[in-house]
N, C-alpha and C positions, 0 to 999 in steps of 0.2 A: 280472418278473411275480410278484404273490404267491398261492400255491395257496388255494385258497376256503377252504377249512376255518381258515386261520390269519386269510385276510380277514374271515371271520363272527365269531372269538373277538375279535379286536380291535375291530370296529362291535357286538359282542352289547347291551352297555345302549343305545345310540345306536338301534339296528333296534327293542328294546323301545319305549322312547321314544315313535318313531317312530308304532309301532303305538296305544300307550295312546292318543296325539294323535285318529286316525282311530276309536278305541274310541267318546270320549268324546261323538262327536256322535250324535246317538237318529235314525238314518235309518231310523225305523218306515215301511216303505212302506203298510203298510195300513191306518192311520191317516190321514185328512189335518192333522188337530194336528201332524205331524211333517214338513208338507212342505216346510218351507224347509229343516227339515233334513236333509233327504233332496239338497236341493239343492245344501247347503253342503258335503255331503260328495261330491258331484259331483266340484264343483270343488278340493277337497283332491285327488283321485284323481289328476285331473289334474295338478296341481302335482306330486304327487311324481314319476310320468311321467317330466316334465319335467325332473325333477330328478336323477331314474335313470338318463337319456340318451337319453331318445327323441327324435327329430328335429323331431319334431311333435306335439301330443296338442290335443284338441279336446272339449269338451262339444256333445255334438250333440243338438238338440232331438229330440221325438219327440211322439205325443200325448199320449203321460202321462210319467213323468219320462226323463232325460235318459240317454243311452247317452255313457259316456266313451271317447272311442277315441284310439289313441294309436301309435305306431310308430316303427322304427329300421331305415333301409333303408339296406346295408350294399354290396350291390351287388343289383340286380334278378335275376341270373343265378344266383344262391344260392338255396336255400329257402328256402322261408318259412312260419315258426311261428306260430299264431294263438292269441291266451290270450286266453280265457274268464274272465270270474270277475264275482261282483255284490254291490257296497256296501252294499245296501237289506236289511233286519234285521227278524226278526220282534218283534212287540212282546212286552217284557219278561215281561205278566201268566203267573200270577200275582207282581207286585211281594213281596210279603208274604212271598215263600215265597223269596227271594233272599238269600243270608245278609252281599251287601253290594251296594252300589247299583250295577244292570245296567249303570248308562254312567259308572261311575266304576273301572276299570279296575282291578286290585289282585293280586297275584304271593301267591300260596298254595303252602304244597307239603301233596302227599295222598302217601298209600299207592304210588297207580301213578304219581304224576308228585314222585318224592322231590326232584329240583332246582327245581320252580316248577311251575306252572300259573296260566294269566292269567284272573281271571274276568270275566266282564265280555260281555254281549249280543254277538254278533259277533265273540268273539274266533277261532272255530274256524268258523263258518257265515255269512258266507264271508269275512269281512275279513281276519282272522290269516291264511289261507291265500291268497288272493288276492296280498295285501302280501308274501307270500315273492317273488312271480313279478317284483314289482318292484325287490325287491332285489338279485334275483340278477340282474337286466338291470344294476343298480348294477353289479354285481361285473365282469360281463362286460364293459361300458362302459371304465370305468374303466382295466381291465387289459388291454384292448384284445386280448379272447380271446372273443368274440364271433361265430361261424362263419356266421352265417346270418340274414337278415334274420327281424325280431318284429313284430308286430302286437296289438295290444290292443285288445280290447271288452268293458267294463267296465260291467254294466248298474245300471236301479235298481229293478227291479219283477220281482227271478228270486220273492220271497217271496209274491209275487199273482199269478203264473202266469204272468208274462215277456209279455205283452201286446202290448208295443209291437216288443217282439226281430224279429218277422217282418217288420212293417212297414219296421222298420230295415233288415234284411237284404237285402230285395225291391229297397229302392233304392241299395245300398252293395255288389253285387256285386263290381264290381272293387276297389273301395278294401278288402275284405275275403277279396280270394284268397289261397289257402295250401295247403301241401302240407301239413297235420299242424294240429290244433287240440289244445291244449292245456288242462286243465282241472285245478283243484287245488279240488275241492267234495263228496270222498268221503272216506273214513279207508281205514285197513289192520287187519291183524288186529293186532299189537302195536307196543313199542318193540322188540322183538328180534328180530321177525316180519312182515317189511313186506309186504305184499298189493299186487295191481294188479287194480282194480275191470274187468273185460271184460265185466260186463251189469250191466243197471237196469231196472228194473220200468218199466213206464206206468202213468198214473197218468187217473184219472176225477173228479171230483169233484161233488159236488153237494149241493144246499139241499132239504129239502120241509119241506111245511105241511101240516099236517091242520086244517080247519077245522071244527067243529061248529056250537053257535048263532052267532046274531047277538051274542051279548052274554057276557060270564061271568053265571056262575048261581050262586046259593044253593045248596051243594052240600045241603042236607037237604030242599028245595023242591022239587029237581028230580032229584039222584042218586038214581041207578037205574031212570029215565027218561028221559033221556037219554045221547048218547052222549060220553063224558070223551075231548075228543080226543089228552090224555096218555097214559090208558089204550089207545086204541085205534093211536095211534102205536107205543109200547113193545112192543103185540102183533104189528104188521105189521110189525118191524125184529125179533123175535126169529125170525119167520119166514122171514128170510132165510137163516138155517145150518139144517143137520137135527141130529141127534142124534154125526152123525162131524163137525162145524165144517166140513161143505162143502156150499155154494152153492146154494140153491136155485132161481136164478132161469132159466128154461129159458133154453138155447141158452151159457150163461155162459162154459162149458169148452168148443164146439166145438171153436176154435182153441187149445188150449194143448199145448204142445208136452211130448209124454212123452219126461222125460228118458232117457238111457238107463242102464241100471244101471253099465255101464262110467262115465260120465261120474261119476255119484253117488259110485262109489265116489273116484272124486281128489278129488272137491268133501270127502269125508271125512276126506281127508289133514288138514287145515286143524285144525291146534290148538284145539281147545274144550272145555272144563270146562264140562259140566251143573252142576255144583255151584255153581263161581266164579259163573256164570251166574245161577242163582238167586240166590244171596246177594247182590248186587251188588244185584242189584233188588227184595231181600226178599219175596220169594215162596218159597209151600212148594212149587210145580210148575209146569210149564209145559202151556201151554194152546194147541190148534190142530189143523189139519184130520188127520184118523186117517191112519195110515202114513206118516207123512212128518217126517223130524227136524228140531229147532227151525232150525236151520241152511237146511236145505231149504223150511220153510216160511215164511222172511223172504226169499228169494231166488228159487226156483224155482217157486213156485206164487201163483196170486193167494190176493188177499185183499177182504174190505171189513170194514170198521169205522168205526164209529158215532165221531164226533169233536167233539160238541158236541150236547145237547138241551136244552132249555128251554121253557118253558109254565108259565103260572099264576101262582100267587104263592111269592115267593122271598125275599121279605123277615124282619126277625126278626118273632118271633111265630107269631098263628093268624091266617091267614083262610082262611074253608071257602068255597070255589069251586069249580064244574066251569069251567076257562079255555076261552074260545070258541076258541083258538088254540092249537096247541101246532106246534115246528118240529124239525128235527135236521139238521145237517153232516155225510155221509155219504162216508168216499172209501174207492176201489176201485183197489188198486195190481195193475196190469196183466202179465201175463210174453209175452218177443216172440210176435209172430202176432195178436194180442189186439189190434183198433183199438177206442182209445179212445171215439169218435164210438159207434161200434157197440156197446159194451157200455151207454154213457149212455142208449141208447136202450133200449137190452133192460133195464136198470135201471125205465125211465122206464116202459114199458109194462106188466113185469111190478108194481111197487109200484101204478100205478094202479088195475090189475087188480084186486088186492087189496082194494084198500078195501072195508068194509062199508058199506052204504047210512046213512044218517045223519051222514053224515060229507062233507067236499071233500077230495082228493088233490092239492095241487100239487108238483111236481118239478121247480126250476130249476136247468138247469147249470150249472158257475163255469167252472173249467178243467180242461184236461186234457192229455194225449204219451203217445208209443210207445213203448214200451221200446227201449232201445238192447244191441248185443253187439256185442264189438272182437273181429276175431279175435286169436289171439295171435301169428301166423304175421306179423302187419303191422311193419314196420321201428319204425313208434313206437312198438308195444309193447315190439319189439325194443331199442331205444334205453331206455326208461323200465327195462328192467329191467337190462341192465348199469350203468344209473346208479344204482340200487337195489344193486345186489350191491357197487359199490365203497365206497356213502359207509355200510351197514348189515354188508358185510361176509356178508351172506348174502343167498343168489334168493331174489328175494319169487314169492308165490302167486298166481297169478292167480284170480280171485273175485269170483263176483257178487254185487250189492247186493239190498239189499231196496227200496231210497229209489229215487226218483225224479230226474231232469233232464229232462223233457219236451224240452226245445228242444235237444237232441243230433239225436235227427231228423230236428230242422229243420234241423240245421248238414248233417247226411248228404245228404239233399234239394236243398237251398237251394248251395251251397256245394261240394260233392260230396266229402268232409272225411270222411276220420276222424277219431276224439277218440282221444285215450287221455287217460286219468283217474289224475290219480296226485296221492289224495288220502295227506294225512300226518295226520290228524284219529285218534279213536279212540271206540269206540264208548260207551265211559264219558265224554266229551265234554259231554254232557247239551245236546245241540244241540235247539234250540226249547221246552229247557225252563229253571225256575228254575234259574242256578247255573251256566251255559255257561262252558266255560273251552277253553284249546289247549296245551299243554303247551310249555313254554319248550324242550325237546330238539327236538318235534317239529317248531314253527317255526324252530328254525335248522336242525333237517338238512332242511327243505325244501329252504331257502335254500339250503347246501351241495349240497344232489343235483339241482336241476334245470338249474344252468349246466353237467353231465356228460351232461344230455337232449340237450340241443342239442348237445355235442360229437357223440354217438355218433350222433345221427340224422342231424348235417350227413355225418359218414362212411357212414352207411351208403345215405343217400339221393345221393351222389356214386358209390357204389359200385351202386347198382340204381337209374340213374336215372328207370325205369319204374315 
C-alpha cells in the first residue's frame, strides 16, 4: 500500500492537469449562453467518478441543470459518507479586471501562495476543491484502503440558489442516506493554521424597483418636480443602517442570538492581523456595526448589503435624464434562529413602507437558507480534525463563516445529516471575484487529508455506533 502523501507527490502534475481540463469549461450557471456548458461539465464530473472508482455515477436530470451522483458501495453495513460539492461557476465579469483569461487556467506564485496558485474562475469555488474529494476516492480505490462506503452529489445551480437540490433530494431519499455529509465549499484561517468552518450564516436575497414616471424625463424640464427614482432609491437603502451600522428595519434582530462573552472570547483566539487585513484589501479602516470586531461582524451578526444598483443612463458621455426606473440587489446574511422567509418579508414590508408617494416600490425575492452550526462534540467533527492535526501537523480551529450554503439545512431536514465542512480555500482566494485562484499546497493537502476523514470517522463511528 502506498501512504497518500507519496501517492499525491507522484500524481501532483497529473491531479493539476486533471483540474485545468474541468477549469477550462465556462459552467456560468446564471447565464444561459453557458448552458451547454454547464452541461458538458456535468458530464466530465461524471467521467472522472468513474474513473476514481465509484461503482456507479449518473447524470440525473432535474428541472434546471443536472445533479451528478455518483457512489462506491463497499459493503452496505459500513458507513456511509455523502460529499457535496458543485461544478456550476459564477460568471467571470468583470472580464477586464482579470489579469489572464478566467477559463484558461494558469499556475502563478504570489506572496501567500510562493509554490503556485491556479487562476482561473472556479478553481477554489467550487471545482478545485470539489476535485480533491475525487481524488482522494482515486487514492483510496486504488490502494484498496477505503473503510466506508461514499456517495456523491455533485450539483449545477449551488451559484443561483441550488433550486433544483430540494426537488432532488424529496425524491432520492434512499439513494442518498448517509451517516455524515461531507463538504469541501469553505477555507480556513491559514496554510499553517487550518480552521473547521462549525457555522454559516443564512442568507436572504432580493431584487427591488422603484418606479417613477411613465417615461425618462428631461432632467432640466422636469428636475425638481419630480421624483428621481435613483435619488429616491439611494435615500431608502441609506435608511436601512442608523448612525452605529445597525439595522433599522423593525423586528430584524428579534431572533439573533447574543453570543456569550465566554464564547467571543475563543472566537478571539483565532490569528488575525487588523493590519494584514486592511492592507490586503487596501483600505485605511475597517467598517461595521459598533461594538463588535471585524471578525465577529463577518461571522456572528447579521448583515445587509446593497450588491448591485443601476438606473438611468450609463453610457459614455452626457445625457440628462430623471430615469422612470431605477432597481438594486440587496442580500441579508442571516445568523442561526433568524428564518430567512421571515426576514424577506420583514425586509419586504418595512422598504415598502417607506416609500415616498410619487414613486412605486417593488420588492422581488430571489433566494434564500438557514444558517447552519456543527457542534464540535460530533464524531465528524471529531474525525475531520484529527485528520487536520496529522497531514498540517497542528489542531485546526473551529470557526464560524460569514458565507453562506443554504441547502445544509435542507441536508439536516431532508436527510437527518450532519455536514462538516472542511474547506482548504483561503480567504485571499478572491472567490466571486476578478483573479480566483486555489493554491497548489492547498489542493493537494486536501487531497492528502481527506482519505484520513474517512479512516478516523469509519473508527470512530464503529466505536459509537449510536
Amino acid at each position: 500500500m502506498e501512504d497518500i502523501s507519496s501517492y499525491v507527490q507522484k500524481n501532483k502534475e497529473r491531479f493539476i492537469e486533471e483540474l485545468f481540463e474541468l477549469l477550462k469549461i465556462p459552467s456560468v450557471s446564471a447565464d444561459p449562453a453557458f448552458s451547454q456548458d454547464v452541461l458538458n461539465t456535468a458530464e466530465a464530473v461524471k467521467e472522472s467518478l468513474l474513473q476514481a472508482g465509484c461503482n456507479h455515477a449518473e447524470v440525473c436530470d432535474t428541472p434546471g441543470y443536472p445533479i451528478v451522483y455518483g457512489e462506491k458501495i463497499i459493503d452496505p453495513q459500513l458507513p456511509t459518507v455523502l460529499v457535496y460539492g458543485h461544478y456550476d461557476v459564477q460568471p467571470p465579469d468583470p472580464v477586464e479586471l482579470w489579469e489572464s483569461g478566467p477559463f484558461d487556467p494558469v499556475i502563478k506564485k504570489t506572496e501567500i501562495h510562493p509554490e503556485g496558485a491556479i487562476f482561473a474562475r472556479g478553481s477554489c469555488d467550487d471545482k478545485g476543491q470539489m476535485y480533491m474529494h475525487v481524488k482522494a476516492l482515486e487514492y483510496m480505490v486504488k490502494n484498496n484502503v477505503l473503510p466506508c462506503n461514499v456517495k456523491f452529489m455533485i450539483e449545477g445551480e449551488e451559484e443561483v440558489g441550488s433550486e433544483s437540490l430540494g426537488w432532488f433530494i424529496e425524491r432520492n431519499q434512499e439513494k442518498l442516506k448517509n451517516d455524515v455529509i461531507l463538504i469541501s465549499d469553505t477555507g480556513m484561517i491559514s496554510n499553517t493554521q487550518p480552521s473547521i468552518t462549525t457555522g454559516l450564516r443564512g442568507l436572504s436575497y432580493v431584487e427591488v424597483a422603484v418606479t417613477g414616471p411613465n417615461r425618462d424625463l428631461h432632467s432640466g424640464l422636469y428636475g425638481g418636480g419630480v421624483a428621481n427614482p435613483i435619488n429616491i432609491l439611494t435615500k431608502m437603502i441609506a435608511s436601512l443602517h442608523d448612525e452605529n451600522n445597525h439595522i433599522t428595519i423593525p423586528g430584524f434582530y428579534d431572533r439573533v442570538e447574543d453570543i456569550s462573552a465566554e464564547e467571543r472570547s475563543e472566537m478571539a483566539k483565532a490569528p488575525f492581523s487588523l493590519e494584514k487585513y486592511k492592507n490586503t484589501l487596501d483600505i485605511d479602516d475597517v467598517y461595521g456595526e459598533k461594538g463588535y470586531t471585524t471578525n465577529e461582524r463577518g461571522s456572528i451578526r447579521p448583515t445587509l448589503d446593497v450588491n448591485g444598483i443601476w438606473g438611468g443612463y450609463t453610457g459614455e458621455g452626457a445625457k440628462t435624464v430623471i430615469p422612470s426606473k431605477a432597481y438594486a440587489k440587496i442580500s441579508m446574511r442571516l445568523v442561526p434562529d433568524q428564518d430567512w422567509m421571515e426576514i424577506t418579508k420583514l425586509f419586504k414590508d418595512h422598504f415598502e413602507s417607506i416609500a415616498p408617494k410619487g414613486v412605486k416600490v417593488e420588492v422581488k425575492p430571489h433566494h434564500g437558507g438557514q444558517a447552519y452550526v456543527t457542534p464540535i462534540d460530533n464524531i465528524g467533527y471529531q474525525a475531520a480534525s484529527k485528520a487536520y492535526t496529522d497531514t498540517f501537523g497542528v489542531t485546526p480551529i473551529p470557526q464560524r463563516s460569514g458565507g453562506s450554503i443554504p441547502i445544509i439545512s435542507l441536508f439536516e431536514k431532508e436527510l437527518k445529516s450532519k455536514t462538516i465542512l472542511m474547506g482548504f480555500g483561503l480567504n485571499t482566494d478572491a472567490i466571486h471575484s476578478p483573479n480566483e485562484h486555489f493554491g497548489i499546497f492547498n489542493y493537494l493537502k486536501g487531497i492528502e487529508t481527506i482519505p484520513l476523514f474517512y479512516k478516523y470517522f469509519a473508527e470512530l463511528h464503529n466505536s459509537n455506533p449510536d
